[in-house]
Structure formats: structure tokens, C-alpha cells
KOLGU-4560 file (N, C-alpha, C; in nm, 3 decimals, padded with zeros to 5 digits):
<recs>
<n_xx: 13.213 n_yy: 00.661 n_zz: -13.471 ca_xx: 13.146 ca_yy: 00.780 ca_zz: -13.517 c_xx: 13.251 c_yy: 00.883 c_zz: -13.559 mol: A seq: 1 type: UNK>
<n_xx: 13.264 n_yy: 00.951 n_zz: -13.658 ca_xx: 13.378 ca_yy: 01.032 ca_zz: -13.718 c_xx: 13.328 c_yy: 01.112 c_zz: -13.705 mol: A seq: 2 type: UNK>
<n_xx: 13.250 n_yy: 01.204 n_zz: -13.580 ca_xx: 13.246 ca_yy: 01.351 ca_zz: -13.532 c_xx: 13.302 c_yy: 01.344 c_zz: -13.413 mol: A seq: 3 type: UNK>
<n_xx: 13.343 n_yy: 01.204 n_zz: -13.314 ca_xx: 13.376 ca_yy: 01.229 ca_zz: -13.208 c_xx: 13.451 c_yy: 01.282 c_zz: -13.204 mol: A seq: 4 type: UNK>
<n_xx: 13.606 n_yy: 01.317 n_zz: -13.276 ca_xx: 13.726 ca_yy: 01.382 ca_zz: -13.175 c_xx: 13.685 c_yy: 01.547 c_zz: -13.213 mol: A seq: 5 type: UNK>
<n_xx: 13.630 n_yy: 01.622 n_zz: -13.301 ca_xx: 13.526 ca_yy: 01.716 ca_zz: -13.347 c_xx: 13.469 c_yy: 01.767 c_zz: -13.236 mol: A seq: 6 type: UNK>
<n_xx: 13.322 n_yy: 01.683 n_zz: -13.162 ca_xx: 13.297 ca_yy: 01.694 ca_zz: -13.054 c_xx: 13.363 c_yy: 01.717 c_zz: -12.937 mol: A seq: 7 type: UNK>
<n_xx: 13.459 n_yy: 01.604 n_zz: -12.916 ca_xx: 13.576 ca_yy: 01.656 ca_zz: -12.777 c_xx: 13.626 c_yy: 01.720 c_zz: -12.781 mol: A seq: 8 type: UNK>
<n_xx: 13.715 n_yy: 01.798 n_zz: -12.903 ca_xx: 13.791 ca_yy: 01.914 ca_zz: -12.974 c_xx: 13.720 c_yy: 02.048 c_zz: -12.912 mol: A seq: 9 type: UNK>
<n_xx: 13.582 n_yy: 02.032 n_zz: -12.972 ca_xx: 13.477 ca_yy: 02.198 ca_zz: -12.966 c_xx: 13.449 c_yy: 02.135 c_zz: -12.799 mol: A seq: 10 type: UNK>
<n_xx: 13.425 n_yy: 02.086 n_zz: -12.777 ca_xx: 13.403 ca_yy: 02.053 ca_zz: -12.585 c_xx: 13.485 c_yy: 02.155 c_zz: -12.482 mol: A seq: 11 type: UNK>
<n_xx: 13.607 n_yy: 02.083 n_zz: -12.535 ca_xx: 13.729 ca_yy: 02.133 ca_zz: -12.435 c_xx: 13.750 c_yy: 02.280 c_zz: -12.483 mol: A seq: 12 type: UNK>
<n_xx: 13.735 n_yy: 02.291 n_zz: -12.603 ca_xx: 13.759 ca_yy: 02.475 ca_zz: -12.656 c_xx: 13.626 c_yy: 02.522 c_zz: -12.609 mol: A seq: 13 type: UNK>
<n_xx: 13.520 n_yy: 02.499 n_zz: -12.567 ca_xx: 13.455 ca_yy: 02.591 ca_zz: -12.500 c_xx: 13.415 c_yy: 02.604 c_zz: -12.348 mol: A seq: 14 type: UNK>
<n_xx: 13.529 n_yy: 02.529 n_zz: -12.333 ca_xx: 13.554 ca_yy: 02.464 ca_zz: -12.133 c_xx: 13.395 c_yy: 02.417 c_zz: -12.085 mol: A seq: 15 type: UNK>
<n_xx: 13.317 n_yy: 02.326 n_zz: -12.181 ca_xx: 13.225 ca_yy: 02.255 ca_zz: -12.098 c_xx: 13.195 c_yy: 02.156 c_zz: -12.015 mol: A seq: 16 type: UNK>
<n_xx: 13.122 n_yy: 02.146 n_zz: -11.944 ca_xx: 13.103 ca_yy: 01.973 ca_zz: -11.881 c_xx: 13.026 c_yy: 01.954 c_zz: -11.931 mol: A seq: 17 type: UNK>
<n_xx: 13.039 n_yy: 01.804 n_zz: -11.921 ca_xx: 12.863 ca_yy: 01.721 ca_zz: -11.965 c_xx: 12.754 c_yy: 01.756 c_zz: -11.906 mol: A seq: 18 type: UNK>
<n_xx: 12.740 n_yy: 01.807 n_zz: -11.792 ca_xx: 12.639 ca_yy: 01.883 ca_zz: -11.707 c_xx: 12.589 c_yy: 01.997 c_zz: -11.829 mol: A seq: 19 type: UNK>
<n_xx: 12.711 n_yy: 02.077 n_zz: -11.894 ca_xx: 12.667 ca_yy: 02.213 ca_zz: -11.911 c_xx: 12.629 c_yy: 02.167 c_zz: -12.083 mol: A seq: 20 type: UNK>
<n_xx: 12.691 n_yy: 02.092 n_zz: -12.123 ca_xx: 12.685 ca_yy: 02.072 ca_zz: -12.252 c_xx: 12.530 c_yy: 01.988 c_zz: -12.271 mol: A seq: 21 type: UNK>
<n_xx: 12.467 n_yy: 01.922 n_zz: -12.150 ca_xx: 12.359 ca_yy: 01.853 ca_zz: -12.148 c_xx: 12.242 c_yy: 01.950 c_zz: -12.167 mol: A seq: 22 type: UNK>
<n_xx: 12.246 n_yy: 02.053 n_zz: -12.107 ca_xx: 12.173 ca_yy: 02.193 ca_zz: -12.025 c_xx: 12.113 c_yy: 02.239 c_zz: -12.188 mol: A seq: 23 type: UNK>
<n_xx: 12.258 n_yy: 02.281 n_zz: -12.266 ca_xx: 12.254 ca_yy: 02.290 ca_zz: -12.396 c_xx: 12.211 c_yy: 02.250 c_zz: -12.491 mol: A seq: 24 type: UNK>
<n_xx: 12.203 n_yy: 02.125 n_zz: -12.499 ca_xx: 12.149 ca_yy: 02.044 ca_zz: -12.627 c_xx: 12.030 c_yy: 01.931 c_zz: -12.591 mol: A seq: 25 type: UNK>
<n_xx: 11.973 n_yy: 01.967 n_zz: -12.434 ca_xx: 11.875 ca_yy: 01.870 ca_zz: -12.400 c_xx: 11.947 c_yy: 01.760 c_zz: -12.398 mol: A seq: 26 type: UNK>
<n_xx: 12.014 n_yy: 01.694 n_zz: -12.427 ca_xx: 12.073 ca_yy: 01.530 ca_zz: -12.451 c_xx: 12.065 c_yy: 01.482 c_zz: -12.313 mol: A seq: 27 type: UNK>
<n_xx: 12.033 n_yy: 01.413 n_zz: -12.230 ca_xx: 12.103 ca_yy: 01.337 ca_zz: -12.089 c_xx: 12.255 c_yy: 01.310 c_zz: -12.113 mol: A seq: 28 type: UNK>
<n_xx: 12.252 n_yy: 01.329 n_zz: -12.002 ca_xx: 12.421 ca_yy: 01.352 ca_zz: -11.950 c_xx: 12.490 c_yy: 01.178 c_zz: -11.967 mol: A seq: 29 type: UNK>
<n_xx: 12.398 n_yy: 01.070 n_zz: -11.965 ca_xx: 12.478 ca_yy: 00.936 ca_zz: -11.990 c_xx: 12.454 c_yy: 00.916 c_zz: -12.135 mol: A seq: 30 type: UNK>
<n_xx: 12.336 n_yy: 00.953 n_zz: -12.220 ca_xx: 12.391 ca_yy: 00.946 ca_zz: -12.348 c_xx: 12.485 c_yy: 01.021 c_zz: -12.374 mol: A seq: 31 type: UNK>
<n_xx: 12.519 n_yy: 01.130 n_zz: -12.357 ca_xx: 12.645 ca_yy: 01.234 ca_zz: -12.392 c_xx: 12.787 c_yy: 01.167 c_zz: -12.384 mol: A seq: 32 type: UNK>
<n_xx: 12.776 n_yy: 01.088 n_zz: -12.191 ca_xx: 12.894 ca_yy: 01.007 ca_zz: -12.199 c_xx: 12.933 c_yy: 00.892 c_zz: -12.302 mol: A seq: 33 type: UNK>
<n_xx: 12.812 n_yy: 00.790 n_zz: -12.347 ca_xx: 12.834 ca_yy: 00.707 ca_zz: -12.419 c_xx: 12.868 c_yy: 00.728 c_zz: -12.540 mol: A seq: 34 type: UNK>
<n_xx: 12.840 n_yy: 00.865 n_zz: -12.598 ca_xx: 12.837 ca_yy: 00.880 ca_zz: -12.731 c_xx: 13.022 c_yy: 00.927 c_zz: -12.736 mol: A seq: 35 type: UNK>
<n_xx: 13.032 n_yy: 01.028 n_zz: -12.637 ca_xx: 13.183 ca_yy: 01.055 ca_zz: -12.642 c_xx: 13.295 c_yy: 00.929 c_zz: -12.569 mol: A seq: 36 type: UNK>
<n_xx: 13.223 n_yy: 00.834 n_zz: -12.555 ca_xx: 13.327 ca_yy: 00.728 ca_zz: -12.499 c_xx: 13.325 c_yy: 00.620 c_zz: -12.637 mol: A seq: 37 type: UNK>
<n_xx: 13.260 n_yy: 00.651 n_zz: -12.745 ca_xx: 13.244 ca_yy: 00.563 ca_zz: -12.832 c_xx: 13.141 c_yy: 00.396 c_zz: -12.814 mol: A seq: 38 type: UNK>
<n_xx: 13.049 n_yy: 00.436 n_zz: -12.692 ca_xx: 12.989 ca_yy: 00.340 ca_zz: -12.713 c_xx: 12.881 c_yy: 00.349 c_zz: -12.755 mol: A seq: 39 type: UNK>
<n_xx: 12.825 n_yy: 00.472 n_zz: -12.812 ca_xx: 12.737 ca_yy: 00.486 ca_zz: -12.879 c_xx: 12.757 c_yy: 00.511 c_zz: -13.014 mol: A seq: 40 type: UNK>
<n_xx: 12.779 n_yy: 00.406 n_zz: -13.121 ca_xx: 12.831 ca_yy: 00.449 ca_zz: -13.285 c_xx: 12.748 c_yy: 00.462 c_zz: -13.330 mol: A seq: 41 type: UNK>
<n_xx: 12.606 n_yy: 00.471 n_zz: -13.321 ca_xx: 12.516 ca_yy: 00.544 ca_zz: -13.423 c_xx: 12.364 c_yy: 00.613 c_zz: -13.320 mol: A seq: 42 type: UNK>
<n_xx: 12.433 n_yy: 00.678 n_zz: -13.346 ca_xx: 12.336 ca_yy: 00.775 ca_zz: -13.256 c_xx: 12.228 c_yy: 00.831 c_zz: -13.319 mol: A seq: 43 type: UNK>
<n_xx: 12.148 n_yy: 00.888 n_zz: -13.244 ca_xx: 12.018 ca_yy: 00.944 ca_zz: -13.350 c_xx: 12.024 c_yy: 01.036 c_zz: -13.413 mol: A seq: 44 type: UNK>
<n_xx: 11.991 n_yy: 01.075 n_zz: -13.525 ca_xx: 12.012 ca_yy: 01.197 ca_zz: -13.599 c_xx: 11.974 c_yy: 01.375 c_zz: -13.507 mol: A seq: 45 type: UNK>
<n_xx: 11.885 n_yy: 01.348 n_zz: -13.485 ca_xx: 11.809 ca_yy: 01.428 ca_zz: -13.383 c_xx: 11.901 c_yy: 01.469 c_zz: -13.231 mol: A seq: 46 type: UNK>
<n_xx: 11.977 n_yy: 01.394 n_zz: -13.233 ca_xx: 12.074 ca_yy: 01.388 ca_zz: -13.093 c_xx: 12.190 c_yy: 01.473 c_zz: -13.116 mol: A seq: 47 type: UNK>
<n_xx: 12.237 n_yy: 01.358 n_zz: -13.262 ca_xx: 12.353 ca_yy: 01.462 ca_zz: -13.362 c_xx: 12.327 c_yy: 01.616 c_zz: -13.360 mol: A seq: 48 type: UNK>
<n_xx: 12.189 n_yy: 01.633 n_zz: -13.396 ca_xx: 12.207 ca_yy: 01.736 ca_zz: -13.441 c_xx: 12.235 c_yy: 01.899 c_zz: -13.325 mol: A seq: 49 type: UNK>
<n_xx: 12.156 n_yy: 01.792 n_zz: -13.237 ca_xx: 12.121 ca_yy: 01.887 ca_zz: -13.112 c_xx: 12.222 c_yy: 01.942 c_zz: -13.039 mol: A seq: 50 type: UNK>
<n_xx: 12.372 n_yy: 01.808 n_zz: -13.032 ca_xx: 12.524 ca_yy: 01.858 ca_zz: -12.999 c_xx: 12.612 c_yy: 01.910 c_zz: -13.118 mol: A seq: 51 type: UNK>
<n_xx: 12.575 n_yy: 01.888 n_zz: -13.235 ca_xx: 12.582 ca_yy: 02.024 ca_zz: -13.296 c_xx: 12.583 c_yy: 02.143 c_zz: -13.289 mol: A seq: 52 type: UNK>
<n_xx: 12.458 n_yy: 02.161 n_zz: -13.256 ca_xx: 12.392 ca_yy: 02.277 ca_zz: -13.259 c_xx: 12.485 c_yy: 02.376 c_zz: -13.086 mol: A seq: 53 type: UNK>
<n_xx: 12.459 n_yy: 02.289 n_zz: -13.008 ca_xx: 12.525 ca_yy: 02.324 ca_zz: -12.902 c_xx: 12.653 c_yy: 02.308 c_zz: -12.902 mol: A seq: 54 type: UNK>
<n_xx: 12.711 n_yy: 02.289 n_zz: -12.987 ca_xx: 12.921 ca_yy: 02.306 ca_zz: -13.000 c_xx: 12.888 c_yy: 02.395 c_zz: -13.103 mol: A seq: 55 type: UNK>
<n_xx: 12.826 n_yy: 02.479 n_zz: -13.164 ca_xx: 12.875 ca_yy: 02.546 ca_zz: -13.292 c_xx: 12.885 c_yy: 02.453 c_zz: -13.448 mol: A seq: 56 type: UNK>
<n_xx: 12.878 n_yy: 02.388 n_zz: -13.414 ca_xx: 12.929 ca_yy: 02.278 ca_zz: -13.499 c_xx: 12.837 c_yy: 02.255 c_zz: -13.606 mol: A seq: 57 type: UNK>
<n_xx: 12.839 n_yy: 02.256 n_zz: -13.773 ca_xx: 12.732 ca_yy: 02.299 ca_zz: -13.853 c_xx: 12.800 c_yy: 02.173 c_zz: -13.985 mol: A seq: 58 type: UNK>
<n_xx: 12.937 n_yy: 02.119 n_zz: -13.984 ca_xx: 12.931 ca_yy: 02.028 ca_zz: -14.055 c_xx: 12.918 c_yy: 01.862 c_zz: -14.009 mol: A seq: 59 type: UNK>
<n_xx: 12.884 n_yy: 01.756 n_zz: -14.100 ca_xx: 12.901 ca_yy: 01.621 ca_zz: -14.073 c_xx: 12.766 c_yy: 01.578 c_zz: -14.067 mol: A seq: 60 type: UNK>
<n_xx: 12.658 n_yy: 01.661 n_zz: -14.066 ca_xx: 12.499 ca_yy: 01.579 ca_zz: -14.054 c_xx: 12.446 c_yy: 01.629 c_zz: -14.152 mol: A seq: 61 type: UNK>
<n_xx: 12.384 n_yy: 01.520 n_zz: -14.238 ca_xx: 12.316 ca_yy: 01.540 ca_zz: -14.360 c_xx: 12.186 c_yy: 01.609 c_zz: -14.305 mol: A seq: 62 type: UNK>
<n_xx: 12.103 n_yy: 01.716 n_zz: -14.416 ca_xx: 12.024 ca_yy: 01.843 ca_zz: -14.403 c_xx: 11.899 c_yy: 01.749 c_zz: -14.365 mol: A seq: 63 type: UNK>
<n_xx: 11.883 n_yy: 01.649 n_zz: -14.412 ca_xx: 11.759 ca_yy: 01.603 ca_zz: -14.403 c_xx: 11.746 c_yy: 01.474 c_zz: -14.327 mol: A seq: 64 type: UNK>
<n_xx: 11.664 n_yy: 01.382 n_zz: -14.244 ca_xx: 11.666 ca_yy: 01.240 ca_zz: -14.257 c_xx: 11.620 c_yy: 01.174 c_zz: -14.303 mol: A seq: 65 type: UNK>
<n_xx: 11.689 n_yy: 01.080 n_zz: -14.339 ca_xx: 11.599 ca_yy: 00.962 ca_zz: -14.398 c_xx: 11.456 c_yy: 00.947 c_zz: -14.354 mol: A seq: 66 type: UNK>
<n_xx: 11.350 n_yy: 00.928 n_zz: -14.462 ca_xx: 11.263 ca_yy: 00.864 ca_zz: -14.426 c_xx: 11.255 c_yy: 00.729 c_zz: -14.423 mol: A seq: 67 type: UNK>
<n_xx: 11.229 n_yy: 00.699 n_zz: -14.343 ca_xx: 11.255 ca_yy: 00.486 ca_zz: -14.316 c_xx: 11.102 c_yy: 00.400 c_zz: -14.395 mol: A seq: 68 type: UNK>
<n_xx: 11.164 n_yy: 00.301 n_zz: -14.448 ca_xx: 11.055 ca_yy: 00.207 ca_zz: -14.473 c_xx: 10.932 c_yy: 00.210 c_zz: -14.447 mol: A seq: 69 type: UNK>
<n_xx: 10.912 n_yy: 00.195 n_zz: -14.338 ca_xx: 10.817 ca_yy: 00.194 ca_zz: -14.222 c_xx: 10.685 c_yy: 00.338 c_zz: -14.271 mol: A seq: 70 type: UNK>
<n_xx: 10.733 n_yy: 00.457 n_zz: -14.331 ca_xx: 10.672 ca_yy: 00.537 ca_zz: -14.318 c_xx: 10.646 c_yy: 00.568 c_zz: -14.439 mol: A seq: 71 type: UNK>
<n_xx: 10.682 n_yy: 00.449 n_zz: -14.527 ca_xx: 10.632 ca_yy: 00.466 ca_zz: -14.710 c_xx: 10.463 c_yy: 00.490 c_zz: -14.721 mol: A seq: 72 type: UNK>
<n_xx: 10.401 n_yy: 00.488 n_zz: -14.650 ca_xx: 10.255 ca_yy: 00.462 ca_zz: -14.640 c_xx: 10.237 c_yy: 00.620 c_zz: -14.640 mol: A seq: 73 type: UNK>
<n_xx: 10.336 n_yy: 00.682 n_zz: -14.572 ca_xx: 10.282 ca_yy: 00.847 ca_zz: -14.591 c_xx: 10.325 c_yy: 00.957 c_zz: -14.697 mol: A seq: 74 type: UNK>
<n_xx: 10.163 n_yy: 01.017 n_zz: -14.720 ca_xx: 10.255 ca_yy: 01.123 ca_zz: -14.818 c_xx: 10.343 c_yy: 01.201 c_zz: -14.811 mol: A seq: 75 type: UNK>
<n_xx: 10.338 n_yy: 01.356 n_zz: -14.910 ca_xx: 10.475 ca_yy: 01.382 ca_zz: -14.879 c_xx: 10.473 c_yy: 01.532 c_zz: -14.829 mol: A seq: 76 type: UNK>
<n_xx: 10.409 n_yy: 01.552 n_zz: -14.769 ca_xx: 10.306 ca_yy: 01.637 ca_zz: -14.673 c_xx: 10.359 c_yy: 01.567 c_zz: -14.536 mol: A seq: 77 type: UNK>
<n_xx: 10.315 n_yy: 01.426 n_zz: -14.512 ca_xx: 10.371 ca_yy: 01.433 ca_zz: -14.363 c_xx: 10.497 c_yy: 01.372 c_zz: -14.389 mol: A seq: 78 type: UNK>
<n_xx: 10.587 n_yy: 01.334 n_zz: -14.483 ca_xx: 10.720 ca_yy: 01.335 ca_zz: -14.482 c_xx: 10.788 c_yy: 01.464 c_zz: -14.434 mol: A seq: 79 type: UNK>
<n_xx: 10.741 n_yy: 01.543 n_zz: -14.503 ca_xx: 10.828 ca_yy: 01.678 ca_zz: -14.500 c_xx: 10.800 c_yy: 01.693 c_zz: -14.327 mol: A seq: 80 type: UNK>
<n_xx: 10.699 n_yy: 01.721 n_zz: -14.259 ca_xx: 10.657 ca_yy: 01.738 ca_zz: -14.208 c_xx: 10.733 c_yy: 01.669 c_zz: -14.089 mol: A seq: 81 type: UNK>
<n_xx: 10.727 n_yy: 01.548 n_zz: -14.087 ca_xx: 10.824 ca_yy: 01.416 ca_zz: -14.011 c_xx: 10.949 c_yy: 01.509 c_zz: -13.990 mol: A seq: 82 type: UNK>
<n_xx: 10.997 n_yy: 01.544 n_zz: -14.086 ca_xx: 11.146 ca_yy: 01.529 ca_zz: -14.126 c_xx: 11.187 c_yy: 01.670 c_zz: -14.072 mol: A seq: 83 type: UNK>
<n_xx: 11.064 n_yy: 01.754 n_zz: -14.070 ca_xx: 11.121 ca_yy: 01.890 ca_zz: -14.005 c_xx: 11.144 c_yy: 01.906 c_zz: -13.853 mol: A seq: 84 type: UNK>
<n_xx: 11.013 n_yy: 01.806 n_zz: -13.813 ca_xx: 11.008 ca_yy: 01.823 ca_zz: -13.671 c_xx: 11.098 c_yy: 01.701 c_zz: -13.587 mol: A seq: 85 type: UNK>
<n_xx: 11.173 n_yy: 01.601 n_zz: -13.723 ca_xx: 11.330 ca_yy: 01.524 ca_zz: -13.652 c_xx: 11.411 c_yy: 01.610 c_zz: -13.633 mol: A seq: 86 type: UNK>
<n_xx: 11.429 n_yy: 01.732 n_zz: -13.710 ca_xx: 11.530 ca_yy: 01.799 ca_zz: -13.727 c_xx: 11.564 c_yy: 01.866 c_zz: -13.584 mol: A seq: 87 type: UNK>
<n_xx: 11.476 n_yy: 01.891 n_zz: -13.533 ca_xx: 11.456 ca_yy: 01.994 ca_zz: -13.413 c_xx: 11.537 c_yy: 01.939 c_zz: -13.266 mol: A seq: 88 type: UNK>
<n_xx: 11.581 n_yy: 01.974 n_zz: -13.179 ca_xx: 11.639 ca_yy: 01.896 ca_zz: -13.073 c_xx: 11.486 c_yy: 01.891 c_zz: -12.991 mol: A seq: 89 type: UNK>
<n_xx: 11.507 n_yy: 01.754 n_zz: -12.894 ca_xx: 11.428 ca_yy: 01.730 ca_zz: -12.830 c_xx: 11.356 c_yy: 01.833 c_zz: -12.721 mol: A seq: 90 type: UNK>
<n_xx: 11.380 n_yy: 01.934 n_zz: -12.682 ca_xx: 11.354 ca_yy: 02.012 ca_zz: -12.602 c_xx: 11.211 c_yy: 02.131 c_zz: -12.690 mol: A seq: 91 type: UNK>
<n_xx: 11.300 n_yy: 02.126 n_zz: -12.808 ca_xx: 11.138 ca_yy: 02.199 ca_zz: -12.920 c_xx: 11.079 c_yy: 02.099 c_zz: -12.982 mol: A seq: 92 type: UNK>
<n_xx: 11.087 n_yy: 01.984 n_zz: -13.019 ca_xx: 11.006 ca_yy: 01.874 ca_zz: -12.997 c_xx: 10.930 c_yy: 01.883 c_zz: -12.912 mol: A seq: 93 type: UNK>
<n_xx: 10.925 n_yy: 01.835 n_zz: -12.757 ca_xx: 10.807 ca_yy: 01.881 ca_zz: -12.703 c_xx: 10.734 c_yy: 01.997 c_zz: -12.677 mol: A seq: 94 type: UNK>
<n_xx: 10.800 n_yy: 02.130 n_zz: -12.764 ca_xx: 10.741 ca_yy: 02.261 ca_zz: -12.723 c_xx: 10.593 c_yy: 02.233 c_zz: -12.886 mol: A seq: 95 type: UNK>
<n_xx: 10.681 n_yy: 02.180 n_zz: -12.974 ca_xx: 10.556 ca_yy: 02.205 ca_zz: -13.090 c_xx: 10.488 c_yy: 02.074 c_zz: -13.036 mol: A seq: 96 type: UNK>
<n_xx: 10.538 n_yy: 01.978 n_zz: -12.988 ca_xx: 10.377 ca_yy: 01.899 ca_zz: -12.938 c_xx: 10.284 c_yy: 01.953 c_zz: -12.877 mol: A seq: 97 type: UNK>
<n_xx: 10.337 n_yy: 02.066 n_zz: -12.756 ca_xx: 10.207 ca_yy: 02.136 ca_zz: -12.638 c_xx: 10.182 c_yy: 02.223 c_zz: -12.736 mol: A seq: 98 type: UNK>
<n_xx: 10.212 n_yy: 02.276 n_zz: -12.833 ca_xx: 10.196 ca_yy: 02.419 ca_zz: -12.970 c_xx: 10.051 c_yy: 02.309 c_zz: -13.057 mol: A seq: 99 type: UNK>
<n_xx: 10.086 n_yy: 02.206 n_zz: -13.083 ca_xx: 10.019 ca_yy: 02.128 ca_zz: -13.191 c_xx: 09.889 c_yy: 02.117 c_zz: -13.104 mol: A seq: 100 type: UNK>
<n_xx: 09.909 n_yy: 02.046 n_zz: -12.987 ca_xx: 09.769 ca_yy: 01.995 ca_zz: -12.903 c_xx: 09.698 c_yy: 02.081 c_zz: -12.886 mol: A seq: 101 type: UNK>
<n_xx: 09.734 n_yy: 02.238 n_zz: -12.828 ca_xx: 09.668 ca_yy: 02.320 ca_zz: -12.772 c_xx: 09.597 c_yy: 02.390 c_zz: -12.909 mol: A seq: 102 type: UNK>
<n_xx: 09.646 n_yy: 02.395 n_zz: -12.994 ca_xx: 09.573 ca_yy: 02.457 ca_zz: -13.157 c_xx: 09.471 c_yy: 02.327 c_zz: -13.183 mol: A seq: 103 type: UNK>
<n_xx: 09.516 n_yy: 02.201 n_zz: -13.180 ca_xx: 09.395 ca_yy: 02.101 ca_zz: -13.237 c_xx: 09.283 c_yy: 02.106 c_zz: -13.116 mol: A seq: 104 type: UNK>
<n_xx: 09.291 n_yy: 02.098 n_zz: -12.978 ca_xx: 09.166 ca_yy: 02.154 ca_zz: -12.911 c_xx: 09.105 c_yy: 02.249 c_zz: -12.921 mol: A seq: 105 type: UNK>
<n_xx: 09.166 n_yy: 02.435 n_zz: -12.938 ca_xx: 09.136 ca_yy: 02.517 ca_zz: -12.963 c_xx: 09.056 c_yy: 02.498 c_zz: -13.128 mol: A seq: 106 type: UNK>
<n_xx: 09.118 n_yy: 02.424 n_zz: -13.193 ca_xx: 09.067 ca_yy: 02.445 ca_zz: -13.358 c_xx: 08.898 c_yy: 02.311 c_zz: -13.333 mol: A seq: 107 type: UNK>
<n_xx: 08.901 n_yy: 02.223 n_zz: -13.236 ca_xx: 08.800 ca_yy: 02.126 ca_zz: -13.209 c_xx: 08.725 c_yy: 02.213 c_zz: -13.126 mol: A seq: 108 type: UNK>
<n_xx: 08.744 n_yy: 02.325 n_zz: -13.055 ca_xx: 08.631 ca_yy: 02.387 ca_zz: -12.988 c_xx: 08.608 c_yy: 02.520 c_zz: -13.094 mol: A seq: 109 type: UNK>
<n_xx: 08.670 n_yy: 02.529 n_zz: -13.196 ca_xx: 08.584 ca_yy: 02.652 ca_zz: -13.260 c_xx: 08.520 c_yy: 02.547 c_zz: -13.381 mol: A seq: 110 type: UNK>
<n_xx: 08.549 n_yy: 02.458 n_zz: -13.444 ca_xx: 08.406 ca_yy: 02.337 ca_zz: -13.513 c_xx: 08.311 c_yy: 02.314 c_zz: -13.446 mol: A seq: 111 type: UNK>
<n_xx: 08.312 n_yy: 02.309 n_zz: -13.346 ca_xx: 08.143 ca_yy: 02.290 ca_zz: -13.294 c_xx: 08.115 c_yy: 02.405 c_zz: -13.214 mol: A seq: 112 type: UNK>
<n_xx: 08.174 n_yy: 02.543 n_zz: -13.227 ca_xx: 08.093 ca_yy: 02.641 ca_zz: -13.218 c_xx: 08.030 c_yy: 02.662 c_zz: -13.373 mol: A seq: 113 type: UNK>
<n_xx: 08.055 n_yy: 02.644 n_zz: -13.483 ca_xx: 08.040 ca_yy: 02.676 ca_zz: -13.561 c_xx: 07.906 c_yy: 02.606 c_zz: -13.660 mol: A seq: 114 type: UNK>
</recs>
């Protein structure tokens, strides 16, 4: 992975541990290790982005992700859509899932008041 010495570089310049750097970017603390020991060479975009985000770190990850094969079936409404909520680190990932559920019950109990 050609962000690791990047990553260990901004690590040690902001005196973190994997504890604190985990805290930060949501990641678990043994993916963190694997990824900085090089046994993780392709990591998830979403992961990338998240220890990014938590080192400061704003170059080396393309703006968007791929949409995969798999999801040619959708338009481009829930592409975009896909692709915004990969972007996000896992920790607001599950905040717009409890955001999404609690509006589609709330929006299913005001249709049949209606």
C-alpha cells in the first residue's frame, strides 16, 4: 500500500497509539495493526478514508468509489447515493442508518395518518 510510510510518518508526528488513532477514525485497533504492518494491501476505501481523515491526511484516495459490477442494476440516484454514504467513516455510517430508519418509520406513520 503506498500510503503506509505517510500513515506511520503523520502517526508518530502526532504522538498517537493505535488505541488513540482507533478512537479517531472508528477503525479496530487489529485492522489498524494489519494495515500498518503491511498485511493488509488493499484495504477498504471507507477505512482509507477514515485514517485519513484522522491523520490530517487529504491526499492518495480517489474522491469517489468505484461502483462495482454487482450494482449495475442501480440507477444513478442510488449510485450517487451508495457512493456518498461509502465515503463516510464507519462511525457516521451507522449514525445515518438510525437517521434513515427513524425518518422511514416516522414518514410510514404519517402515510397512514393520512
Amino acid at each position: 500500500m503506498q500510503n503506509l510510510e505517510l500513515y506511520k510518518r503523520r502517526k508518530k508526528e502526532l504522538g498517537l497509539t493505535f488505541e488513540d488513532l482507533s478512537k479517531r477514525c472508528g477503525v479496530p485497533i487489529q485492522t489498524l495493526h494489519n494495515i500498518f504492518r503491511g498485511h493488509t494491501v488493499n484495504p477498504r476505501i471507507d477505512t482509507l478514508r477514515a485514517i485519513n481523515l484522522a491523520l490530517g491526511i487529504e491526499e492518495g484516495i480517489d474522491a469517489a468509489p468505484k461502483i462495482e459490477e454487482k450494482e449495475s442494476g442501480q440507477n444513478e440516484r442510488e449510485k450517487r447515493l451508495l457512493a456518498a454514504f461509502d465515503a463516510l467513516i464507519p462511525p457516521m455510517q451507522d449514525y445515518v442508518i438510525e437517521m434513515v430508519e427513524k425518518l422511514v418509520s416516522q414518514g410510514g406513520a404519517a402515510a397512514r395518518r393520512a
